[in-house]
PDB file of N, CA, C and O in Angstrom, chain B, residues numbered from 101:
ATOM      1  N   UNK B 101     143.784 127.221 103.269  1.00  0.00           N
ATOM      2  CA  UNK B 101     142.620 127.941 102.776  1.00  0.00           C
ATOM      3  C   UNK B 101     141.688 126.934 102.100  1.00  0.00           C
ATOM      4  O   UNK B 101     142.088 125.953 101.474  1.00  0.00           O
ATOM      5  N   UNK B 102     140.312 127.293 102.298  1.00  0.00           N
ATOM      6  CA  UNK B 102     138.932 125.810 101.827  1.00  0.00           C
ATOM      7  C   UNK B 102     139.072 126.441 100.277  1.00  0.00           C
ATOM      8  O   UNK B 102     139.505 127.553  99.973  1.00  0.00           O
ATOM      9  N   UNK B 103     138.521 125.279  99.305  1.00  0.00           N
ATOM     10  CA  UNK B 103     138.424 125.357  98.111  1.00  0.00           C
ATOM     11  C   UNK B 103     137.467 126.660  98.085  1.00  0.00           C
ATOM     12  O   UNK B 103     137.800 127.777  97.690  1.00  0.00           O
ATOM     13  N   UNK B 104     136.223 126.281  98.584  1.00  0.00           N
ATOM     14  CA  UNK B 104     135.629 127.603  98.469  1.00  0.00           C
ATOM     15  C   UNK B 104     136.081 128.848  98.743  1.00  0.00           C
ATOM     16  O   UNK B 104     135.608 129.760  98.065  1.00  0.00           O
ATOM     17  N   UNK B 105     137.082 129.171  99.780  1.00  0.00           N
ATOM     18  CA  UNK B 105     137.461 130.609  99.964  1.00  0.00           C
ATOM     19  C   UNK B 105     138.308 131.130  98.414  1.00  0.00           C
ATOM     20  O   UNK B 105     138.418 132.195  97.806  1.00  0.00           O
ATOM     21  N   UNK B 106     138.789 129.738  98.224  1.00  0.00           N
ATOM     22  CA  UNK B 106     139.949 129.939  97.143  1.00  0.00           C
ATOM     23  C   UNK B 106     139.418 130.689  95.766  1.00  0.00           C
ATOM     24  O   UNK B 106     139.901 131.539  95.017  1.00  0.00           O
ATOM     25  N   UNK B 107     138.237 129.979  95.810  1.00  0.00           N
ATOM     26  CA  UNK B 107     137.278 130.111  94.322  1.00  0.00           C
ATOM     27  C   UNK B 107     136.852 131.970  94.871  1.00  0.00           C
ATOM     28  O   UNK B 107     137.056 133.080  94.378  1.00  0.00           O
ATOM     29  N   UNK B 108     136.341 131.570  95.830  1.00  0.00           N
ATOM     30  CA  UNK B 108     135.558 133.304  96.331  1.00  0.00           C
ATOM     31  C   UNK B 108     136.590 134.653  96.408  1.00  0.00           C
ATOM     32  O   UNK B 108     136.191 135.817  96.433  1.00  0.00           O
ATOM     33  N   UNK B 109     137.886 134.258  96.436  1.00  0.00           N
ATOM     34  CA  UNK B 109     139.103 135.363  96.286  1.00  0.00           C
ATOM     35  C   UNK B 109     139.766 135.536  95.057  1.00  0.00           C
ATOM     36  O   UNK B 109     140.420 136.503  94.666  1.00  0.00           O
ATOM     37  N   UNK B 110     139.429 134.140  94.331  1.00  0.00           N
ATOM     38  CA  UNK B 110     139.611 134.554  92.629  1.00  0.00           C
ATOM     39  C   UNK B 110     138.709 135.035  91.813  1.00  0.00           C
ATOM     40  O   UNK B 110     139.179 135.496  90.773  1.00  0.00           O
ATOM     41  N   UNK B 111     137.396 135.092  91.949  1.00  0.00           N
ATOM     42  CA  UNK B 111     136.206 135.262  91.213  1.00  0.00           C
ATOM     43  C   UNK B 111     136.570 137.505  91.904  1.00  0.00           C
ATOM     44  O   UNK B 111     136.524 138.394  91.054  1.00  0.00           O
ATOM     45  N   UNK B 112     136.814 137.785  93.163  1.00  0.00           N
ATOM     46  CA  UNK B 112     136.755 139.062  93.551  1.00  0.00           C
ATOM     47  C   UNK B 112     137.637 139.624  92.896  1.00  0.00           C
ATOM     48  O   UNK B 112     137.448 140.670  92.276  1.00  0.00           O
ATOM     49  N   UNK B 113     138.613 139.063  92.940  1.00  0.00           N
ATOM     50  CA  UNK B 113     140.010 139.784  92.389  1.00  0.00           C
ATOM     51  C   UNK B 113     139.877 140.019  90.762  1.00  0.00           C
ATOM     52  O   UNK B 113     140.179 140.982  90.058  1.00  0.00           O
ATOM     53  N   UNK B 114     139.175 138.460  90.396  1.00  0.00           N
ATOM     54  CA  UNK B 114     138.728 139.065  88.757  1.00  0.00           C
ATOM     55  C   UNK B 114     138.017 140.006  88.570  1.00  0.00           C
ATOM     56  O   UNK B 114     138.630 140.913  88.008  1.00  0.00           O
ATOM     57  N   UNK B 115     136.723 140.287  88.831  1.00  0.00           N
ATOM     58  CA  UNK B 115     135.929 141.304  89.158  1.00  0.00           C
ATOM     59  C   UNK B 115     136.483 142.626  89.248  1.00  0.00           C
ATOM     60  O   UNK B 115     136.325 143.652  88.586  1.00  0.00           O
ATOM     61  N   UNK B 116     137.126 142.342  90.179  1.00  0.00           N
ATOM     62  CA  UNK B 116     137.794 144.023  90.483  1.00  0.00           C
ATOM     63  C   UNK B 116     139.205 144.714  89.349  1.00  0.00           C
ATOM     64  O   UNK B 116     139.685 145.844  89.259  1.00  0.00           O
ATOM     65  N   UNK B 117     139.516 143.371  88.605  1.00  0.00           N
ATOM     66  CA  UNK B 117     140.160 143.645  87.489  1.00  0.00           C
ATOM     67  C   UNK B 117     139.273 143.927  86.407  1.00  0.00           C
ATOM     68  O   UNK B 117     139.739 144.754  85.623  1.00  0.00           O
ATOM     69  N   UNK B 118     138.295 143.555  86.163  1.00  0.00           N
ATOM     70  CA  UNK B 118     137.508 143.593  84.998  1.00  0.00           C
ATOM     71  C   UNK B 118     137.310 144.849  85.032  1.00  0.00           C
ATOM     72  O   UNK B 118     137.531 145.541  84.038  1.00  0.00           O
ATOM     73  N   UNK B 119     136.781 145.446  86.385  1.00  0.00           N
ATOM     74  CA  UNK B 119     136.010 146.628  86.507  1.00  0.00           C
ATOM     75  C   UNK B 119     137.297 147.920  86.483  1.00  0.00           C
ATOM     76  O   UNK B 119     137.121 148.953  85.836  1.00  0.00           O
ATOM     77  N   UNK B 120     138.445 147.688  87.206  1.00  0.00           N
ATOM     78  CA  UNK B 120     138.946 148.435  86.683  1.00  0.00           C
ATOM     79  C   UNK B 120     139.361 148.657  85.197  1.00  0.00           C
ATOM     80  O   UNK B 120     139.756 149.708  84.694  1.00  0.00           O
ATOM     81  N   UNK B 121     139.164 147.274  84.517  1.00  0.00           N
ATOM     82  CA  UNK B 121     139.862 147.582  82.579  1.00  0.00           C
ATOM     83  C   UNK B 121     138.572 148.470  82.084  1.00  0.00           C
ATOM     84  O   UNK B 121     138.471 149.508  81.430  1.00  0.00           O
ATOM     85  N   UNK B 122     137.750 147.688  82.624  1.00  0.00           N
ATOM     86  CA  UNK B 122     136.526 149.040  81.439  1.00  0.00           C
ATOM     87  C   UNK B 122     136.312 150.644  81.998  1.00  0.00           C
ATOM     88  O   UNK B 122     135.923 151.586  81.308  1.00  0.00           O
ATOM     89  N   UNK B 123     136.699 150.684  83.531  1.00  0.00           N
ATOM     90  CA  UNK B 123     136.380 152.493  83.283  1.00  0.00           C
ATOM     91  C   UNK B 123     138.059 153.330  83.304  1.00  0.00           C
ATOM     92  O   UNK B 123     138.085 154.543  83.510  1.00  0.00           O
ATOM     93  N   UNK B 124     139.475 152.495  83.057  1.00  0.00           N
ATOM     94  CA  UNK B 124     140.287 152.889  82.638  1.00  0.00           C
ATOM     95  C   UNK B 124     140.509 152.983  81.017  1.00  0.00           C
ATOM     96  O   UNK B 124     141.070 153.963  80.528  1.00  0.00           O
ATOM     97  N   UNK B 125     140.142 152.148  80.406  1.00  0.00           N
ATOM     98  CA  UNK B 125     139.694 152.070  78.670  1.00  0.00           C
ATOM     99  C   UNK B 125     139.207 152.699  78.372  1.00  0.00           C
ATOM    100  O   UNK B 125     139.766 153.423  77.548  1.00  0.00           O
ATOM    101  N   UNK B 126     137.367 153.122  78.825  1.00  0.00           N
ATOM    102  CA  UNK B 126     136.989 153.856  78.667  1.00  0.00           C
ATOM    103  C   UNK B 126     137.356 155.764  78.532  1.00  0.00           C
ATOM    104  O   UNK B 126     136.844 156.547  77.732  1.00  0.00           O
ATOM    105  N   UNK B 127     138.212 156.013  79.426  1.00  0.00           N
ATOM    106  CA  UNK B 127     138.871 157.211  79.749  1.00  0.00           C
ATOM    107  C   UNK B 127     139.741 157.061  78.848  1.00  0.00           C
ATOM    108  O   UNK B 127     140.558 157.974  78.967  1.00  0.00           O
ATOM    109  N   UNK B 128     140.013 156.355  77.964  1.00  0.00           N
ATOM    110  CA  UNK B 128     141.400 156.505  76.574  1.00  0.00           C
ATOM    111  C   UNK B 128     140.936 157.392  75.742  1.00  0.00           C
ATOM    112  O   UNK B 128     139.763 157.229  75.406  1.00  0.00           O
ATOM    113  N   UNK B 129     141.741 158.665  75.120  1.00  0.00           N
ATOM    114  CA  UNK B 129     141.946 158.932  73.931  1.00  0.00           C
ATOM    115  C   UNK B 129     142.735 158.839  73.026  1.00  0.00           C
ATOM    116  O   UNK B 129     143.868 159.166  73.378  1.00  0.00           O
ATOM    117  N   UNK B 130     142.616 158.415  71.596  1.00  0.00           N
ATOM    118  CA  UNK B 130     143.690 158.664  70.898  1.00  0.00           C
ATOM    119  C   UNK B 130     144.779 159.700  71.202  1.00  0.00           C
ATOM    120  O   UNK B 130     144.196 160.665  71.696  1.00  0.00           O
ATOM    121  N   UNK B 131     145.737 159.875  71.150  1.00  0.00           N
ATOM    122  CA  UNK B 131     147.020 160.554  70.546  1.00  0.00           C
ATOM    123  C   UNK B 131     146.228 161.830  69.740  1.00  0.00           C
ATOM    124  O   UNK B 131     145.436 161.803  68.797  1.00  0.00           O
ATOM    125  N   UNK B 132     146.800 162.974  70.541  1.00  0.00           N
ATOM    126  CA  UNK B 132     146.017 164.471  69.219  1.00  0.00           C
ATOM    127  C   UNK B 132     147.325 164.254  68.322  1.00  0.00           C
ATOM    128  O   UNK B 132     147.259 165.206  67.544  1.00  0.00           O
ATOM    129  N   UNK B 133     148.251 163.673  68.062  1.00  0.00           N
ATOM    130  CA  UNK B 133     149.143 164.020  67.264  1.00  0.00           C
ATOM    131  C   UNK B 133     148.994 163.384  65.464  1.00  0.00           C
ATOM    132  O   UNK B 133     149.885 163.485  64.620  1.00  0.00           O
ATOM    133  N   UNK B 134     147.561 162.717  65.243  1.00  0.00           N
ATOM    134  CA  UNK B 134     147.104 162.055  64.463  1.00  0.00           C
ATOM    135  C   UNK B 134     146.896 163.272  63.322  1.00  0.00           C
ATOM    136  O   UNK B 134     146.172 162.856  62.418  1.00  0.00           O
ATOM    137  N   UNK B 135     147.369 164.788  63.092  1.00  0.00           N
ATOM    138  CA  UNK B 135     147.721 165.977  62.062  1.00  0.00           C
ATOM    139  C   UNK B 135     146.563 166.229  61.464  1.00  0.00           C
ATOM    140  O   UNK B 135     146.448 166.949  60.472  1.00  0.00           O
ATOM    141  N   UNK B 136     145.503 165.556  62.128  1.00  0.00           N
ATOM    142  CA  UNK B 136     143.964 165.750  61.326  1.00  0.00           C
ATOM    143  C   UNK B 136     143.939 167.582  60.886  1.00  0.00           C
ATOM    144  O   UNK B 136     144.618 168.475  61.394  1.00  0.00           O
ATOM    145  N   UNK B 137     142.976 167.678  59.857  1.00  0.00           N
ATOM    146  CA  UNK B 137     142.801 169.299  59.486  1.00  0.00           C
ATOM    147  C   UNK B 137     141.338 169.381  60.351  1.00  0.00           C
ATOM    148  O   UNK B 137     140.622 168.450  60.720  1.00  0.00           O
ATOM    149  N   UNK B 138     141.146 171.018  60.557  1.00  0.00           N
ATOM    150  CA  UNK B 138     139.943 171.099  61.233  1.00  0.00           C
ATOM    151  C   UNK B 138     138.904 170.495  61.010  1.00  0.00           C
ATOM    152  O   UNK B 138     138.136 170.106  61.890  1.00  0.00           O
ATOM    153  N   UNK B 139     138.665 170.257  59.131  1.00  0.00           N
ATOM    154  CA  UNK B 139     137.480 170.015  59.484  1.00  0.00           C
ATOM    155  C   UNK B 139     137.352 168.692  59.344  1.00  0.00           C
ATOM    156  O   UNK B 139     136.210 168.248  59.455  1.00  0.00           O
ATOM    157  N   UNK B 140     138.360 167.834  59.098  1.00  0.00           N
ATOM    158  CA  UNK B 140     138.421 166.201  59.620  1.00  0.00           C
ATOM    159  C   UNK B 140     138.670 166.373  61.251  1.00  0.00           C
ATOM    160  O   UNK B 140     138.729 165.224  61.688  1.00  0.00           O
ATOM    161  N   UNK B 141     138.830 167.251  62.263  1.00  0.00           N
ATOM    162  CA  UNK B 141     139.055 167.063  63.567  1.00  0.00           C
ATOM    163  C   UNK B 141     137.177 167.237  63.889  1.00  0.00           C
ATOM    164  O   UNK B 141     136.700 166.655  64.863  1.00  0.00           O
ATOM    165  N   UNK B 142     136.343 168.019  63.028  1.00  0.00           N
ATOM    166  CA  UNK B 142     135.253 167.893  63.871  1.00  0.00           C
ATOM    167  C   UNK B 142     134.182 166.779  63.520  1.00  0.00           C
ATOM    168  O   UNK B 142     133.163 166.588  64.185  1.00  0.00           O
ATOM    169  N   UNK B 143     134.655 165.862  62.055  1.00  0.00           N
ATOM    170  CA  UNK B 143     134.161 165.141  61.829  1.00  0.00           C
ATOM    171  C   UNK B 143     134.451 163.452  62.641  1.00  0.00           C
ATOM    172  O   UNK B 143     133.657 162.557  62.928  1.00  0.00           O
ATOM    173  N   UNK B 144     135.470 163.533  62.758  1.00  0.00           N
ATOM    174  CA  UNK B 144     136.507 162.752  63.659  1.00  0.00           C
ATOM    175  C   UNK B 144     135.676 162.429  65.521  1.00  0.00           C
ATOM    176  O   UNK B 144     134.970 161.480  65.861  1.00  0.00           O
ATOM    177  N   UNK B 145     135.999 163.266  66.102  1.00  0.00           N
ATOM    178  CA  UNK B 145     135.510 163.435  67.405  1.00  0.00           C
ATOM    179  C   UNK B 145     134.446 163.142  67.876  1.00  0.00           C
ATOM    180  O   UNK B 145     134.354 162.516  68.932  1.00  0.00           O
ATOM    181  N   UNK B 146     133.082 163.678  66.939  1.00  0.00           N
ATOM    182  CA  UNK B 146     132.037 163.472  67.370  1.00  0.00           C
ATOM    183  C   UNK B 146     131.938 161.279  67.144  1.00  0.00           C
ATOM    184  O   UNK B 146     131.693 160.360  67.925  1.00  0.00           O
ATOM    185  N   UNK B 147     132.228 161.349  65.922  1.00  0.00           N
ATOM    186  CA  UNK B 147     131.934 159.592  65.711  1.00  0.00           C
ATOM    187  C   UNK B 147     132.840 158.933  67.026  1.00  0.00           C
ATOM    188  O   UNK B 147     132.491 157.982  67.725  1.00  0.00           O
ATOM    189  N   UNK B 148     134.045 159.694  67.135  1.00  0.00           N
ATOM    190  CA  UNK B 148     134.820 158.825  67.970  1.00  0.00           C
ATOM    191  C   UNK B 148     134.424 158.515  69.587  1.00  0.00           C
ATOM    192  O   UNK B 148     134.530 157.522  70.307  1.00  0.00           O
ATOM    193  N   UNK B 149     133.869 160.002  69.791  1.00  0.00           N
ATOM    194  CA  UNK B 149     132.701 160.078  71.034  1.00  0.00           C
ATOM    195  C   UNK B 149     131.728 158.885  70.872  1.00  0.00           C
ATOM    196  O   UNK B 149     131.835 157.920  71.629  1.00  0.00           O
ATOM    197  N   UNK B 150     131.248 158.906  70.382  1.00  0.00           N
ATOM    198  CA  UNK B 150     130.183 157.800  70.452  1.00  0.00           C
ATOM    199  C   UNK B 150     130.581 156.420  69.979  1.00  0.00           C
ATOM    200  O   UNK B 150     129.632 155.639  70.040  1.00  0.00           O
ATOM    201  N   UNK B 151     131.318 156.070  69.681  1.00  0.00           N
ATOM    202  CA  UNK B 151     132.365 155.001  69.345  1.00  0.00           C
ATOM    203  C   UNK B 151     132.861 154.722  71.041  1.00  0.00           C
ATOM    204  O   UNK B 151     132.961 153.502  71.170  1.00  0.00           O
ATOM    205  N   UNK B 152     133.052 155.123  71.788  1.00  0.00           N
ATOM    206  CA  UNK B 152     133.478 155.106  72.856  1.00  0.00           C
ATOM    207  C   UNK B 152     132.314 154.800  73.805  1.00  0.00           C
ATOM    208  O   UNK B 152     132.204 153.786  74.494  1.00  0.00           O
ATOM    209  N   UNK B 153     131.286 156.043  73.722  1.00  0.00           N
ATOM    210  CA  UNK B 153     130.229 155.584  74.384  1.00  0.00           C
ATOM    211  C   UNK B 153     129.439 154.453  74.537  1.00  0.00           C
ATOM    212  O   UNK B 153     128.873 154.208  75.602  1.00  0.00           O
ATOM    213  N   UNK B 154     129.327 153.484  73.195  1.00  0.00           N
ATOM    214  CA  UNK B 154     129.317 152.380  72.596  1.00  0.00           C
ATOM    215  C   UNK B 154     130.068 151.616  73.544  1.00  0.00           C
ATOM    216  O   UNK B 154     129.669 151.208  74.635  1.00  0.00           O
ATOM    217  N   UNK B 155     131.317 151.444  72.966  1.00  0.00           N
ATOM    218  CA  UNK B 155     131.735 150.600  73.947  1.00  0.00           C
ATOM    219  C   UNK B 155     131.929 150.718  75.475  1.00  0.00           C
ATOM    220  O   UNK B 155     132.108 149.628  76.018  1.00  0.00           O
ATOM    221  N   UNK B 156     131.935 151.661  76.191  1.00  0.00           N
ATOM    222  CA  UNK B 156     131.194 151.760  77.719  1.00  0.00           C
ATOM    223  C   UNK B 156     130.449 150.676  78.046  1.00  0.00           C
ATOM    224  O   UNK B 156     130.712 149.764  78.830  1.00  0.00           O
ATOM    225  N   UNK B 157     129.020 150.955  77.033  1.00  0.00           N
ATOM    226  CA  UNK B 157     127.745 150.027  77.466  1.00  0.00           C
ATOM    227  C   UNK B 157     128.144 148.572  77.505  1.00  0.00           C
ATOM    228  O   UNK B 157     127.747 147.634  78.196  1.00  0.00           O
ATOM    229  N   UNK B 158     129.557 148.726  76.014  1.00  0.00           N
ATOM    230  CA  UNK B 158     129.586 146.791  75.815  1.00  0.00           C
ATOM    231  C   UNK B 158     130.403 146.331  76.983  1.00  0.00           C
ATOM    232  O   UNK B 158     130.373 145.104  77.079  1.00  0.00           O
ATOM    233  N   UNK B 159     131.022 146.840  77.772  1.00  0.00           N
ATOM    234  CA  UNK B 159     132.069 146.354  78.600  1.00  0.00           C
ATOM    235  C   UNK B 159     131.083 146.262  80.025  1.00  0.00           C
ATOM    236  O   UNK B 159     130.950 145.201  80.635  1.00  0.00           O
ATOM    237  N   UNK B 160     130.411 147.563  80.455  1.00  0.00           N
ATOM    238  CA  UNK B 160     129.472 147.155  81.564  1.00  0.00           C
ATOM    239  C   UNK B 160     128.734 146.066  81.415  1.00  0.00           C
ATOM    240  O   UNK B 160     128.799 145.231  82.317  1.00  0.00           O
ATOM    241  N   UNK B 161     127.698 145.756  80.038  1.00  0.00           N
ATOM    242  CA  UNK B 161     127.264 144.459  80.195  1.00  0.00           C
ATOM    243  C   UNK B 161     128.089 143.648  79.989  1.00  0.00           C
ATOM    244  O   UNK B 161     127.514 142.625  79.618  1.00  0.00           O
ATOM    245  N   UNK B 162     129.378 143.483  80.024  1.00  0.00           N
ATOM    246  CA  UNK B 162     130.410 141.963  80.321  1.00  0.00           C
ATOM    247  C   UNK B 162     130.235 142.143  81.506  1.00  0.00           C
ATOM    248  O   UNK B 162     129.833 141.101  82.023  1.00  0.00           O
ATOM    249  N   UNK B 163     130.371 143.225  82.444  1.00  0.00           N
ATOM    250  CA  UNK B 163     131.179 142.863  83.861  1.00  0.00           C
ATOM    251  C   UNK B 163     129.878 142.377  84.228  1.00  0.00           C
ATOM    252  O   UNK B 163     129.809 141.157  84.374  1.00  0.00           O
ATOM    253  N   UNK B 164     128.517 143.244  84.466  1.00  0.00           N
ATOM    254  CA  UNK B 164     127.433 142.673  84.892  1.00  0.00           C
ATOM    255  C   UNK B 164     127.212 140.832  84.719  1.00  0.00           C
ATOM    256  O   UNK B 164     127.076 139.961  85.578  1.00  0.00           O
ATOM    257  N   UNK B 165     127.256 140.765  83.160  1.00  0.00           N
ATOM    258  CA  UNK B 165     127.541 138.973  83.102  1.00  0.00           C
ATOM    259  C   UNK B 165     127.962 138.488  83.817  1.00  0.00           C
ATOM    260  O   UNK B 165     127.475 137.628  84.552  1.00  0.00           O
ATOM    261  N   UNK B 166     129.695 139.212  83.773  1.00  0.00           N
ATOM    262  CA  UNK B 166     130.314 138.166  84.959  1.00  0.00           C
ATOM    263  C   UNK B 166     129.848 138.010  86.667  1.00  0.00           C
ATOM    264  O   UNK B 166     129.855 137.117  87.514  1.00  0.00           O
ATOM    265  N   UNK B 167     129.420 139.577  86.575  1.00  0.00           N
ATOM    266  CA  UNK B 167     129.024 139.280  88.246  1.00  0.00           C
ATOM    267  C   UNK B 167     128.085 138.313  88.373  1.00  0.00           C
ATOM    268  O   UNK B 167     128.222 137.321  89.090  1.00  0.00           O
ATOM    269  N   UNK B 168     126.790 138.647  87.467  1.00  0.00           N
ATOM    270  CA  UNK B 168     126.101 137.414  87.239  1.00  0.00           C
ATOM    271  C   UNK B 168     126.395 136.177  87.340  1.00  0.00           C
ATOM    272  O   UNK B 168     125.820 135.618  88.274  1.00  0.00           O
ATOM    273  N   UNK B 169     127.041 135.573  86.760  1.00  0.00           N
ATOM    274  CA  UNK B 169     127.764 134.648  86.726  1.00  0.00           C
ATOM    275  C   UNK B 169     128.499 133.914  87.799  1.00  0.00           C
ATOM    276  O   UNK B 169     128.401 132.730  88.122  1.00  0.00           O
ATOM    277  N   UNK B 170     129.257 134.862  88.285  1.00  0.00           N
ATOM    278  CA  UNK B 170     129.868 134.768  90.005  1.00  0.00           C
ATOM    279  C   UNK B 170     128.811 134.444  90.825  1.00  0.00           C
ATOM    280  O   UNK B 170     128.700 133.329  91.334  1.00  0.00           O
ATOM    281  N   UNK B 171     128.162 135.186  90.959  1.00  0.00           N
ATOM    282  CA  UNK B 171     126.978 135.142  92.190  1.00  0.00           C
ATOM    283  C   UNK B 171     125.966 133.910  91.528  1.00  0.00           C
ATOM    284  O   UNK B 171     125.447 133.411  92.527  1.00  0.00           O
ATOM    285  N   UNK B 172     125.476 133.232  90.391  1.00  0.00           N
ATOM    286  CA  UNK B 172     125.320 132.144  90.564  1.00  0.00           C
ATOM    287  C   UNK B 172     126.007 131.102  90.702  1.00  0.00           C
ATOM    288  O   UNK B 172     125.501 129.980  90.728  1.00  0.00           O
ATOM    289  N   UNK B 173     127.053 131.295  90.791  1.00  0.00           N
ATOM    290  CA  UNK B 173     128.351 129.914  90.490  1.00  0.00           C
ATOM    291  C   UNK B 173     128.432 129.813  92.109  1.00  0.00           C
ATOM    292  O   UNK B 173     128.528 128.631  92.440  1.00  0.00           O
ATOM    293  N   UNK B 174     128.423 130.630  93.126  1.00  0.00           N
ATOM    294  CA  UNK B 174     128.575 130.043  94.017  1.00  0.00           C
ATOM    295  C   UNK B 174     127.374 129.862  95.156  1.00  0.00           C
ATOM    296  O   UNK B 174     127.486 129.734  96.375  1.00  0.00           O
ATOM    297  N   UNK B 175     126.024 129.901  94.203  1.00  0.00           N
ATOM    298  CA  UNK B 175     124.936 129.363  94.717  1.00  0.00           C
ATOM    299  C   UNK B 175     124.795 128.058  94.010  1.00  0.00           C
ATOM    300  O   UNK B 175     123.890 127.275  94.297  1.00  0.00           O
ATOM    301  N   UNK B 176     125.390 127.898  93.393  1.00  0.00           N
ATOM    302  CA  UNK B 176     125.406 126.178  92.543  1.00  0.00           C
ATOM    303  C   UNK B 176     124.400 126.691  91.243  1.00  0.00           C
ATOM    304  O   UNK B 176     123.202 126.972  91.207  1.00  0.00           O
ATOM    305  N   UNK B 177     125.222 126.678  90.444  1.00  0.00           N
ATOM    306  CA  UNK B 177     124.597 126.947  89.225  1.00  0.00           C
ATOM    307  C   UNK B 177     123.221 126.103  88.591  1.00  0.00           C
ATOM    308  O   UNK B 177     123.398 124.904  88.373  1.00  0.00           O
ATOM    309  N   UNK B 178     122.462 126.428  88.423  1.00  0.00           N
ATOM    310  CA  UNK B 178     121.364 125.456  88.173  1.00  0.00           C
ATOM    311  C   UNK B 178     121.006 125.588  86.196  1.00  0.00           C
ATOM    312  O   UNK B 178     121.449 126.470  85.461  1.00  0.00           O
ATOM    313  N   UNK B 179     120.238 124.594  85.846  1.00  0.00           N
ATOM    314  CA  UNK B 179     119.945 124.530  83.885  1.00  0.00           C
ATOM    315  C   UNK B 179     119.497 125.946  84.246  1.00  0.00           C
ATOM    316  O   UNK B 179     120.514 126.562  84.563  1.00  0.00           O
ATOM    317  N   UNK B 180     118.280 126.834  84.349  1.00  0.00           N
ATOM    318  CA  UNK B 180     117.504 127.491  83.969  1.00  0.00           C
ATOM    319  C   UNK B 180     118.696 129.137  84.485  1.00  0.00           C
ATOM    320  O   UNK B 180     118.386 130.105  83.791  1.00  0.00           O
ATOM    321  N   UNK B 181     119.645 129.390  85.321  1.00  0.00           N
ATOM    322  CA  UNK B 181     120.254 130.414  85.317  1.00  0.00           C
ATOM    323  C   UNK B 181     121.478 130.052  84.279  1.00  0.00           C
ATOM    324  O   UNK B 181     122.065 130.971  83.708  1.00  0.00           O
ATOM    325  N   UNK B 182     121.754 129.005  84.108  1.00  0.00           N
ATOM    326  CA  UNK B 182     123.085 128.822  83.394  1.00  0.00           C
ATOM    327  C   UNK B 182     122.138 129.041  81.649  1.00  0.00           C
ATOM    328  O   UNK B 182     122.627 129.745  80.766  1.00  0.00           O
ATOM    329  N   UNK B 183     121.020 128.425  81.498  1.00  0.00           N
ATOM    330  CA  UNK B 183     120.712 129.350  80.145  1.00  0.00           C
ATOM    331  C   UNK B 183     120.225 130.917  79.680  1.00  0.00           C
ATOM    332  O   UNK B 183     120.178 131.418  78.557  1.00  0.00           O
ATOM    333  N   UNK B 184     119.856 131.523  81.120  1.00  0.00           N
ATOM    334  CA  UNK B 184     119.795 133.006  80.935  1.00  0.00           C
ATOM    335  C   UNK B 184     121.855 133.720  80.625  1.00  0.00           C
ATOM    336  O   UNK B 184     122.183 134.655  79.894  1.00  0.00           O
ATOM    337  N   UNK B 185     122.405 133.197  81.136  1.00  0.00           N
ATOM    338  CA  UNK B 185     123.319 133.917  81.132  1.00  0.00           C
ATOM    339  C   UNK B 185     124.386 133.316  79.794  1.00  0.00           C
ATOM    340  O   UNK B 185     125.361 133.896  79.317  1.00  0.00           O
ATOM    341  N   UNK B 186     124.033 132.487  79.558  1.00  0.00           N
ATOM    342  CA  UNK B 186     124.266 131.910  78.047  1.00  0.00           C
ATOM    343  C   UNK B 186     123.497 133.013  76.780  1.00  0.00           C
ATOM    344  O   UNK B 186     123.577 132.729  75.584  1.00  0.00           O
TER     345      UNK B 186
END
């Protein structure tokens, strides 16, 4: 196998790991067994909702980076894309 195929089947396989960790993470909830009282369960949820939603956005813009990243790395990275993605 050419160096390049080698690089182009590790960069996919990362990718496709990355992408599966953030929309399996994303789909996590705590444990309901955390004995909260009602009205710490409705104060609870809503922050934790958006605590989540939050991090959604932060994990899509990693993977985007990385694709970024991928797809210039194997056009030969040049100064002016290697400081946008810095």
């Amino acid at each position: 196998m050419h160096t390049r195929s080698k690089k182009k089947l590790f960069w996919v396989g990362f990718v496709t790991m990355m992408a599966w960790a953030v929309t399996a993470t994303a789909q996590d909830k705590p444990a309901d067994n955390m004995q909260l009282t009602e009205g710490e369960v409705k104060e609870f949820w809503p922050v934790y909702d958006q605590y989540q939603d939050e991090l959604f956005l932060v994990r899509a813009r990693t993977l985007k980076l990385i694709n970024d990243f991928r797809d210039a790395y194997e056009k030969k990275m040049v100064d002016d894309v290697a400081g946008q993605l810095a």
